[in-house]
N, C-alpha and C positions, 0 to 999 in steps of 0.2 A: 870328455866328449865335446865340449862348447870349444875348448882346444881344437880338433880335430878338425873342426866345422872352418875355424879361422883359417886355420894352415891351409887344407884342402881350397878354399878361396883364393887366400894368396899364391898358392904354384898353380894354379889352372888360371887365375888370372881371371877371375869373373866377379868382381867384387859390385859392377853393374848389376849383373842379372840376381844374385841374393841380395842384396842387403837387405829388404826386408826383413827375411831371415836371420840375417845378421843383427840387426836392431832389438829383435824380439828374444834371440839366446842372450845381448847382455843383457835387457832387460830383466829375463827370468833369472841373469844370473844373479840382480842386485833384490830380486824377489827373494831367492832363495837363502842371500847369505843375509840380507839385511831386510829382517821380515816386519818388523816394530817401525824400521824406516819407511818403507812400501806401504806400511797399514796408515800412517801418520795422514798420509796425502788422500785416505779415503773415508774416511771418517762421514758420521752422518749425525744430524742433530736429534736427539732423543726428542721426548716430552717437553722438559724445560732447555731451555737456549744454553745452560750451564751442563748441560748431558751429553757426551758424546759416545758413540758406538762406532767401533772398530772391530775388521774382522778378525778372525784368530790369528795366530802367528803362527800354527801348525796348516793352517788351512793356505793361507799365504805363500809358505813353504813350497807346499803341494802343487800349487797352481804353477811357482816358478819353475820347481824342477820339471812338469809339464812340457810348459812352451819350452826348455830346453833342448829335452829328449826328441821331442816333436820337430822342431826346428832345425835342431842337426841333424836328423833323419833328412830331412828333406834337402838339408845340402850337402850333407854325403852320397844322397843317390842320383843329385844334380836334378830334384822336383821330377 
């Protein structure tokens, strides 16, 4: 799908008017495949300074494959 989205850009030639779009499918897509890598950079400090909490890597998952789906919808039907 995030394929589709690239192509469909490149032969119509609007790489101006999506990139947003474009920014945010590879995003979900480094979401989706590298969830532990995605979670590292959001981390929050617990109770002691030596605690950290991270979100799931299932949930991570979830949210990339989102802005994917969402994203290439929207520049395959040209927003």
């Amino acid at each position: 799908m995030a394929v589709a989205a690239f192509v469909v850009a490149f032969l119509n030639d609007v790489w101006g008017e999506v990139w947003p779009e474009l920014v945010v499918i590879f995003g979900g897509l480094i979401m989706f495949l590298f969830p532990d890598e995605w979670s590292s950079f959001d981390g929050y400090q617990s109770w002691r300074s030596n605690q950290w909490r991270f979100q799931p890597p299932s949930w991570v998952r979830f949210c990339g494959a989102m802005a994917v789906i969402i994203c290439t919808i929207m520049v395959l039907k040209g927003k």
